[in-house]
N, C-alpha and C positions, 0 to 999 in steps of 0.2 A: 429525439433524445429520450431514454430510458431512465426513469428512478425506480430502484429497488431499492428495500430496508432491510437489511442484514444483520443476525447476531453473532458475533465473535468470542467465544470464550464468555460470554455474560453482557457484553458492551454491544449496543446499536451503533451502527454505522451506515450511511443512506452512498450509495451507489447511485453515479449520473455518468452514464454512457452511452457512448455511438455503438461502440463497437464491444461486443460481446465476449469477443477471446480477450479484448485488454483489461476486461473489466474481473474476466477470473485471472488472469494472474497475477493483478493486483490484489486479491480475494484471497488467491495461492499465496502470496509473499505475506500479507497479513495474518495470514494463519498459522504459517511456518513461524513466525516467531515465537520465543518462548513466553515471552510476553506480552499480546499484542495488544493490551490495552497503553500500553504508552505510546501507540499513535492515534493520532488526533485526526489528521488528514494527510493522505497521499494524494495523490493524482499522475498521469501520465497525460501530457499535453504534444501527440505525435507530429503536432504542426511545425513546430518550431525547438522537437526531439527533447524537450524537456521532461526530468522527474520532479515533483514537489511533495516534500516530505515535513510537518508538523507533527514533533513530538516530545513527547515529556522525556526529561533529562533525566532518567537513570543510569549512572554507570555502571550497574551491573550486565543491562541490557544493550550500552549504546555501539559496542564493537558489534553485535549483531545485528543490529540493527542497521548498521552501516554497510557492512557484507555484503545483507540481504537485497539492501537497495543497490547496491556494489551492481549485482550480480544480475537482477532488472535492469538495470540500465542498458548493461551489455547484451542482453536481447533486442533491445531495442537500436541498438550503435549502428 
C-alpha cells in the first residue's frame, strides 16, 4: 500500500492506494470540481464495487458533486 500527500486548490489530502490508475482518477474527479475543498474523503473500495464520499454540504456545489461521483461510479460498473 502507497500513501501520497497531495494539495488541491490549497487543501492537503493524503492518498492510500494499491492501485495507481484509481488513485488518479480519484485525484481527476477531485480536481474537476469547482470546488474541491468540500470533500473531506472519497474512496473507491473495488472489492465489494463501492464509492465513499464525505462532504461538506453546499448547495451550490452538491448537484456537481453528485454528477461527478455519478459519473465514477459508472467507470467502475
Amino acid at each position: 500500500m502507497k500513501v501520497s500527500e497531495i494539495k488541491v486548490d490549497g487543501t492537503t489530502y493524503y492518498m492510500v492506494f494499491n492501485d495507481a490508475s484509481l488513485a488518479r482518477k480519484l485525484l481527476d474527479t477531485v480536481k474537476s470540481i469547482a470546488k474541491p475543498k468540500v470533500i473531506n474523503h472519497i474512496a473507491i473500495v473495488p472489492a465489494n464495487n463501492t464509492i465513499y464520499v464525505a462532504a461538506k454540504l453546499d448547495v451550490k456545489y452538491f448537484e456537481e458533486l453528485v454528477d461527478k461521483t455519478y459519473r465514477l461510479a459508472m467507470e467502475f460498473a
